[in-house]
C-alpha beads as a LAMMPS data file, in Angstrom:
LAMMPS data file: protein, C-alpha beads

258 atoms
257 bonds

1 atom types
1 bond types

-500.0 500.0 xlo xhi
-500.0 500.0 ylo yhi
-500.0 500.0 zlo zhi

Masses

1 110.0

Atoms # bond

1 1 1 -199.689 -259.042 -328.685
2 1 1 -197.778 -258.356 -331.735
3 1 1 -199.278 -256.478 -334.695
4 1 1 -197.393 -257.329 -338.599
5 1 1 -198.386 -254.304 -340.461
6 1 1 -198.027 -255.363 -344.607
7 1 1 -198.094 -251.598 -345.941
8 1 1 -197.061 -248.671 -344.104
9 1 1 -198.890 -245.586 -345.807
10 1 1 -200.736 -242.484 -344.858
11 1 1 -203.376 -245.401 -342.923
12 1 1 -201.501 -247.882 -342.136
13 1 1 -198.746 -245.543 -341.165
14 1 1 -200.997 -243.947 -338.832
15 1 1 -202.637 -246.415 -336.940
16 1 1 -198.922 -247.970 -336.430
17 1 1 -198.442 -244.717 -334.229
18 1 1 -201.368 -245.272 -332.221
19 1 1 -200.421 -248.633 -331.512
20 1 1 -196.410 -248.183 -330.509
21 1 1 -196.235 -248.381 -326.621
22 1 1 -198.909 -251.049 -325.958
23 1 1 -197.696 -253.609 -328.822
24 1 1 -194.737 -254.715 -330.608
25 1 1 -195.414 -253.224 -334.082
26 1 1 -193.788 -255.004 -337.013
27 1 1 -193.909 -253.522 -340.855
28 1 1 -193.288 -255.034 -343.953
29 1 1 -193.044 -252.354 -346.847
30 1 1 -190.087 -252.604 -348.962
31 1 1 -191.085 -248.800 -350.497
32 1 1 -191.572 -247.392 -347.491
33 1 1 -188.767 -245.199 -347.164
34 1 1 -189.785 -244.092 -343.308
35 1 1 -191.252 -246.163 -340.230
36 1 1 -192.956 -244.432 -337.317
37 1 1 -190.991 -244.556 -334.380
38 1 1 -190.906 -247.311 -332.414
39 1 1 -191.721 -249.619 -335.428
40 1 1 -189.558 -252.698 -336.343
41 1 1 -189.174 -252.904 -340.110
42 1 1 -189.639 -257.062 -341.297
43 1 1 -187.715 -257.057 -344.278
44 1 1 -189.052 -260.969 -345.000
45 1 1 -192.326 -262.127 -344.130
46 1 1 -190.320 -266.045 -343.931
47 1 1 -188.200 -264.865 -341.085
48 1 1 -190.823 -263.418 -338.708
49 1 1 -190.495 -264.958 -335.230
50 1 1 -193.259 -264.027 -332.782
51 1 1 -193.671 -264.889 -328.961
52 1 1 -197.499 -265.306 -328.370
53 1 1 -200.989 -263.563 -330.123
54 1 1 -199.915 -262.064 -333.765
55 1 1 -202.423 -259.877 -335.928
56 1 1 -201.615 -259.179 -339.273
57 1 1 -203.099 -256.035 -340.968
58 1 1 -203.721 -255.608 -344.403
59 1 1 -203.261 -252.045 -345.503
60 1 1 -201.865 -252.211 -348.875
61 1 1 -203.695 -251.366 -352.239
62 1 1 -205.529 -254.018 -353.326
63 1 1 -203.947 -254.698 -356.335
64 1 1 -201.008 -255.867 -354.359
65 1 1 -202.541 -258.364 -352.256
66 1 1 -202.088 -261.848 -354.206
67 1 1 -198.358 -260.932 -354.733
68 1 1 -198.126 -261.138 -350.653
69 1 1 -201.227 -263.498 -349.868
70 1 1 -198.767 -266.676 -350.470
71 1 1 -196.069 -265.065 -348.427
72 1 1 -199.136 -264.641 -345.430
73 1 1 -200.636 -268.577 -345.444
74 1 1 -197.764 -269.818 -343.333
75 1 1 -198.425 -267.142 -340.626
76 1 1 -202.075 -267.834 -340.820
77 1 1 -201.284 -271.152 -340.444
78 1 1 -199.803 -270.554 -336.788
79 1 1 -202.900 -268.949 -335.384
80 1 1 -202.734 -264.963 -337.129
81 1 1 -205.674 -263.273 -337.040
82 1 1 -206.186 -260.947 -340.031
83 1 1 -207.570 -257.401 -340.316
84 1 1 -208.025 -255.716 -343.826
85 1 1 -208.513 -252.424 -344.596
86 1 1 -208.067 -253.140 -348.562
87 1 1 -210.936 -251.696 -350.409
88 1 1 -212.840 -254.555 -352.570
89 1 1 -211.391 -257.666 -351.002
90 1 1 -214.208 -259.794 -350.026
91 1 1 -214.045 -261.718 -346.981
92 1 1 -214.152 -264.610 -349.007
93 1 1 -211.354 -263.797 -351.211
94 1 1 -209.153 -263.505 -347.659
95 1 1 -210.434 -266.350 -346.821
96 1 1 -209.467 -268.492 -349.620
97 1 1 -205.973 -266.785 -350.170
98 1 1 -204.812 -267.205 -346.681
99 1 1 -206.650 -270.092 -345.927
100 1 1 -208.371 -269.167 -342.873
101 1 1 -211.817 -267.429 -341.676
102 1 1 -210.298 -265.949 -338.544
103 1 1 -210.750 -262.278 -340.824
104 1 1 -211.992 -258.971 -340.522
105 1 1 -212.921 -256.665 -343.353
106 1 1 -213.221 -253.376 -342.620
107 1 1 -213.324 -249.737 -343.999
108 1 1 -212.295 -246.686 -342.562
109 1 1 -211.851 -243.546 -343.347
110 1 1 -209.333 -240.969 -344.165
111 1 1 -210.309 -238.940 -341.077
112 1 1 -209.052 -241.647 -339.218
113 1 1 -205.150 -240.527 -339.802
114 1 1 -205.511 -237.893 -337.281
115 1 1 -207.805 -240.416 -335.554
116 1 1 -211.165 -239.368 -336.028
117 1 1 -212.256 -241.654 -338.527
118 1 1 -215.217 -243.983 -338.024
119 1 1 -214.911 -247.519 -338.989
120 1 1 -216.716 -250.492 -340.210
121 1 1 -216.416 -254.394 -339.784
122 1 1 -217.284 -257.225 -340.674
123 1 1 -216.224 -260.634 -339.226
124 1 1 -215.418 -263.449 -341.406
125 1 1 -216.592 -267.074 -340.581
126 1 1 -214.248 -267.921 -337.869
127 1 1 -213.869 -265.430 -335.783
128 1 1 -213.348 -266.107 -332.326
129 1 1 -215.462 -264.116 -329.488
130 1 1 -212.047 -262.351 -327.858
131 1 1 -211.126 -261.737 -331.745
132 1 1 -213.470 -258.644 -331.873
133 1 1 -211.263 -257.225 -328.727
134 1 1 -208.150 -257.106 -330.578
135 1 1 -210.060 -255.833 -333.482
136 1 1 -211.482 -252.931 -331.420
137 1 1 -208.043 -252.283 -330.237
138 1 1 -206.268 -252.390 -333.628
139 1 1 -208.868 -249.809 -334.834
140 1 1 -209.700 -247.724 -331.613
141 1 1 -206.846 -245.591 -333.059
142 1 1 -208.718 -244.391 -335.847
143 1 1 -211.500 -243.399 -334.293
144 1 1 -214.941 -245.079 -333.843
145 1 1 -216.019 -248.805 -334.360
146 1 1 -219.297 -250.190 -336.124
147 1 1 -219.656 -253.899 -336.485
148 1 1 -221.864 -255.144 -339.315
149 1 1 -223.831 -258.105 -339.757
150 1 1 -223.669 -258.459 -343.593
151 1 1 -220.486 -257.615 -345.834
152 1 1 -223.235 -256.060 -348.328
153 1 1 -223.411 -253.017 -346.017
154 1 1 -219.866 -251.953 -346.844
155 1 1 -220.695 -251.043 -350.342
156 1 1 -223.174 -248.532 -348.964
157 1 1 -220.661 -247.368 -345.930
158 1 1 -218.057 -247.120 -348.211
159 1 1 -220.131 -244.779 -350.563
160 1 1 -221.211 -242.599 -347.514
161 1 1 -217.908 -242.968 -345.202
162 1 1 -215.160 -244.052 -346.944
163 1 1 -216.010 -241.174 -350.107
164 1 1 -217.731 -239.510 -347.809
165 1 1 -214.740 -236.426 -347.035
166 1 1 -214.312 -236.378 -350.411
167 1 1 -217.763 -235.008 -350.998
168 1 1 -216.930 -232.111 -348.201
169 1 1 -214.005 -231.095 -349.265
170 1 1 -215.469 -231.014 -353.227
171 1 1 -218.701 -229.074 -352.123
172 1 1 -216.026 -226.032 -349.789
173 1 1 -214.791 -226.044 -353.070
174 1 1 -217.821 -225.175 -354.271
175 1 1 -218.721 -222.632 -351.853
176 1 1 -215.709 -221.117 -352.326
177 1 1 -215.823 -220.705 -355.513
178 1 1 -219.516 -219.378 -355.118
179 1 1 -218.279 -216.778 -352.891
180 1 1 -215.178 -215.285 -355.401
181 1 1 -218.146 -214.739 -358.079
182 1 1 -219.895 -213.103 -355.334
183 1 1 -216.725 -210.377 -355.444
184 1 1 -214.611 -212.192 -352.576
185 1 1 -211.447 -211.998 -353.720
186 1 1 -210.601 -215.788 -353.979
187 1 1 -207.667 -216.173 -351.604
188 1 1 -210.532 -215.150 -348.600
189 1 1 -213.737 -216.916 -350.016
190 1 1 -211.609 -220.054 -349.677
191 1 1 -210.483 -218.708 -346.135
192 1 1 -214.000 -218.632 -344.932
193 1 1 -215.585 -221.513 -346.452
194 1 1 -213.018 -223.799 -345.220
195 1 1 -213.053 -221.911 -341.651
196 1 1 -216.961 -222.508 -341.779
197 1 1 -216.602 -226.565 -343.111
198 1 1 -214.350 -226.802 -340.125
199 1 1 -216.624 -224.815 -337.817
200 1 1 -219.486 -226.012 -338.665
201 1 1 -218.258 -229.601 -338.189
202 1 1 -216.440 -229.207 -334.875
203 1 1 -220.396 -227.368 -333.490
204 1 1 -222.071 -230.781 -334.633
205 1 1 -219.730 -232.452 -332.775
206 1 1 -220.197 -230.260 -329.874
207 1 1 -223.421 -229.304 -329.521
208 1 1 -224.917 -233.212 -329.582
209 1 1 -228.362 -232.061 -331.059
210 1 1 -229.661 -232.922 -334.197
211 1 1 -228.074 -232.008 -337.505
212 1 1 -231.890 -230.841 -338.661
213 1 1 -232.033 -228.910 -335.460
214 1 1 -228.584 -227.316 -335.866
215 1 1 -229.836 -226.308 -339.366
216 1 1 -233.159 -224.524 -337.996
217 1 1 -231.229 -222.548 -335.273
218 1 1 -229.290 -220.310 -337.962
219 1 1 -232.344 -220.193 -340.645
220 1 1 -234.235 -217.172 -339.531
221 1 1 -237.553 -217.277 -341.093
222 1 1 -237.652 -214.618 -344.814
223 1 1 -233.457 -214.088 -343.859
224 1 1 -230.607 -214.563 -345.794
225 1 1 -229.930 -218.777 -345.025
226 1 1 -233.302 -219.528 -346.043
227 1 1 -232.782 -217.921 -349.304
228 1 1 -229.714 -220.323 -349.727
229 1 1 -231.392 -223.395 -348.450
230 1 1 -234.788 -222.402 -350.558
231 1 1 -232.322 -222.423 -353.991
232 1 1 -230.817 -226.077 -352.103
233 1 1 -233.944 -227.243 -351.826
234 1 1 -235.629 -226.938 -354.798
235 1 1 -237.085 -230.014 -356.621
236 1 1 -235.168 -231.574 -354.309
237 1 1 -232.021 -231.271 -356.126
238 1 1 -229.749 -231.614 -353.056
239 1 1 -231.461 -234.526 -351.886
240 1 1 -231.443 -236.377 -355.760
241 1 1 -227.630 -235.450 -356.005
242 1 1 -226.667 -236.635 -352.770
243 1 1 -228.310 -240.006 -353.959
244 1 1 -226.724 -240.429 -357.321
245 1 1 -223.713 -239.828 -355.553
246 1 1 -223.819 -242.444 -353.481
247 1 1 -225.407 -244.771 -355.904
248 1 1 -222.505 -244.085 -358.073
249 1 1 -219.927 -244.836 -355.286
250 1 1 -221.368 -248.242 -354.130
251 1 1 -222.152 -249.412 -357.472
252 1 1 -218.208 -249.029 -358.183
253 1 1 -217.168 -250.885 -354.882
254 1 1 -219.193 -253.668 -355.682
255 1 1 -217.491 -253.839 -359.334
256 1 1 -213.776 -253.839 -357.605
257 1 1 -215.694 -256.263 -355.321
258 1 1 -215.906 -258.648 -358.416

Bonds

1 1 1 2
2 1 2 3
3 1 3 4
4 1 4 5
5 1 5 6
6 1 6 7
7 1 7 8
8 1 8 9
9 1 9 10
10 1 10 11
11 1 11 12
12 1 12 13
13 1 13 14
14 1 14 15
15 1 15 16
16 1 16 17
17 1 17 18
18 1 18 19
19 1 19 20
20 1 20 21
21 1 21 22
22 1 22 23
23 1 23 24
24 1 24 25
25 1 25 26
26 1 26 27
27 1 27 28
28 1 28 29
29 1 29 30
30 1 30 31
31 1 31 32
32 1 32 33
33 1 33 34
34 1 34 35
35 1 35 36
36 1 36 37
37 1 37 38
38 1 38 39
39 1 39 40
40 1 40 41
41 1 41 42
42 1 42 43
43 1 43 44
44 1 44 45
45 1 45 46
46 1 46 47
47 1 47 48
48 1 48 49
49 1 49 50
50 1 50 51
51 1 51 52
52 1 52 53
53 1 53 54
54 1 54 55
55 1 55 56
56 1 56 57
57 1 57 58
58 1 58 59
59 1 59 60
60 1 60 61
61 1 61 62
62 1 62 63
63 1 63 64
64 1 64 65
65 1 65 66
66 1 66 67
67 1 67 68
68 1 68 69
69 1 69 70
70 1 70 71
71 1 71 72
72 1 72 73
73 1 73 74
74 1 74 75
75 1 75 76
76 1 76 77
77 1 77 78
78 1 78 79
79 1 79 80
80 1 80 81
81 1 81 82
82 1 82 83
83 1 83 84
84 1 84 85
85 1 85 86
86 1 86 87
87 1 87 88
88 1 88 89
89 1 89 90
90 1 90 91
91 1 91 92
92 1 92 93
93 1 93 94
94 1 94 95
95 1 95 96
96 1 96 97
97 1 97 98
98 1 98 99
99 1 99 100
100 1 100 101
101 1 101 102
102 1 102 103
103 1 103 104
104 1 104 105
105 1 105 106
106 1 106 107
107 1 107 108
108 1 108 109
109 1 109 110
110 1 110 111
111 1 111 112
112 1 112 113
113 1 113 114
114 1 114 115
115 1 115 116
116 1 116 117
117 1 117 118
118 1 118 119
119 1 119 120
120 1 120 121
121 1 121 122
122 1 122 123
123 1 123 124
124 1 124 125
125 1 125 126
126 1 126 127
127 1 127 128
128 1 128 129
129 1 129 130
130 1 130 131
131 1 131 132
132 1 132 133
133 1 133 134
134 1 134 135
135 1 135 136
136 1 136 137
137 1 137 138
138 1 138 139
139 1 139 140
140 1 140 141
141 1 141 142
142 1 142 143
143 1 143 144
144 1 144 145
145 1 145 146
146 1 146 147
147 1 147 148
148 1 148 149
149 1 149 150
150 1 150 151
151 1 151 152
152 1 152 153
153 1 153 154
154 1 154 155
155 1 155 156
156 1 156 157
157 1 157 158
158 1 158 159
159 1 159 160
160 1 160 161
161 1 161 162
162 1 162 163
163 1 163 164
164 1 164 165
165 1 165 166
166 1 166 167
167 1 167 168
168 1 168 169
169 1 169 170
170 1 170 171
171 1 171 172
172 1 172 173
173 1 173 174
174 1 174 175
175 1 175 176
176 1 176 177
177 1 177 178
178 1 178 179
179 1 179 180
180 1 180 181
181 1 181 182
182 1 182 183
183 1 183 184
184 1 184 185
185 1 185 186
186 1 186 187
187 1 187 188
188 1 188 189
189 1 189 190
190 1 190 191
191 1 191 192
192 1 192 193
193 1 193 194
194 1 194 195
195 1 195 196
196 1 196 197
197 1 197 198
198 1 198 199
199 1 199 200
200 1 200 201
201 1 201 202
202 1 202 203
203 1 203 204
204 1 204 205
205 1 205 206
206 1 206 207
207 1 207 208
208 1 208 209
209 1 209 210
210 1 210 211
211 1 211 212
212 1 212 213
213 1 213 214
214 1 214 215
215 1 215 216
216 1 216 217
217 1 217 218
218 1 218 219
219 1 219 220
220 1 220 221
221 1 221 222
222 1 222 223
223 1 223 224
224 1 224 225
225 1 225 226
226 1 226 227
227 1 227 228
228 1 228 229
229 1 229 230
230 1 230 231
231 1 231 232
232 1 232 233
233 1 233 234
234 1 234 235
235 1 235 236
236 1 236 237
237 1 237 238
238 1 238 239
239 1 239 240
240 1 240 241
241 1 241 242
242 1 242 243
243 1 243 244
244 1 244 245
245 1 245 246
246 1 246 247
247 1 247 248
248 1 248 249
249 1 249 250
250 1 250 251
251 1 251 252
252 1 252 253
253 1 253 254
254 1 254 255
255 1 255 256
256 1 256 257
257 1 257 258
């Protein structure tokens, strides 16, 4: 099989390294000034010649997309199957700009770059059985697969998922910060709250149990963690925040949606 990748970011540039070896791996991205090894550069989507099974994955922003759609019909045409990874494209919009339903929409994360991300998908109208294969394949790089039965899930996994780092990273931040007015000098209360976001998310991983049971193991009844998760807790102001949040995130990706 050969893969045409149309963008070669942070993403795209990423999964192209987990597919060189078992693939031919073609890129089209004029402003990419570097390939990963092992990766053709396709200066012209017109003069693309390819010997058997082509997918073509969509990892450019999605503003871009109808100035390349045009550019993709005549490959579609031939028999491409199509995977995007563009935020807010609908499945029908891919389907009516490359005039085909042999699509996949699908959202990862930025985790996936080091590959371990965690997916979604969704398939469009005509997707073949062996189609989901290759999809696996194209994003078995990035880390885990989910398949979806409705496209209306994606707002919600992109709110959780596809934000979702975002929302770590902003509350080690947080803790961080906490722990400088606390009298850690701010250089080393960033040290250990990023050392514990790391930790505490390579024990989850580890361990297997519950995140609720993980929890209870290091809150000793009257100690110093239930304190914290008391203050956490309250009113259920962790709980209501966590929900506006993600309110707020899916109610914007089905406005770019349209």
């Amino acid at each position: 099989m050969t893969v045409l990748l149309i963008g070669c970011g942070r993403m795209g540039g990423a999964m192209a390294r987990g597919w060189v070896g078992s693939r031919r791996v073609l890129v089209h991205d004029p402003l990419a000034a570097e390939v990963p090894d092992g990766v053709e550069r396709a200066a012209s989507l017109a003069d693309i010649v390819v010997d058997g099974p082509l997918s073509v994955v969509l990892a450019i922003k999605p503003q871009a997309f109808d100035a390349v759609a045009d550019a993709l019909r005549p490959l579609a045409e031939r028999g491409a199957l199509f995977l995007s990874i563009m935020a807010g494209i609908t499945l029908q919009r891919l389907e009516t700009a490359l005039g085909t339903g042999r699509v996949v929409r699908a959202m990862p994360n930025t985790p996936a770059a080091i590959g371990r991300g965690i997916s979604a998908a969704v398939p469009g109208p005509d997707l073949r059985v062996e189609d989901r294969g290759a999809i696996d394949s194209l994003l078995a790089p990035a880390g885990a697969v989910v398949w979806l039965d409705e496209e209306a899930l994606i707002d919600a996994v992109t709110a959780v998922s596809g934000s979702g780092p975002a929302y770590f990273f902003r509350f080690t931040e947080a803790l961080a910060a906490a722990g400088a007015a606390a009298g850690l000098p701010t250089p080393l209360a960033m040290e250990f709250a990023r050392a514990t976001f790391t930790g505490a998310a390579a024990l989850a991983e580890a361990d297997g149990s519950s995140l609720a049971a993980l929890r209870e193991q290091v809150t000793s009844p009257g100690g110093t963690t239930a304190a914290g998760l008391a203050q956490m807790n309250a009113d259920g102001s962790v709980d209501l925040l966590l929900r506006a949040v993600v309110d707020a995130a899916a109610a914007r990706s089905r406005e770019l949606a349209g």
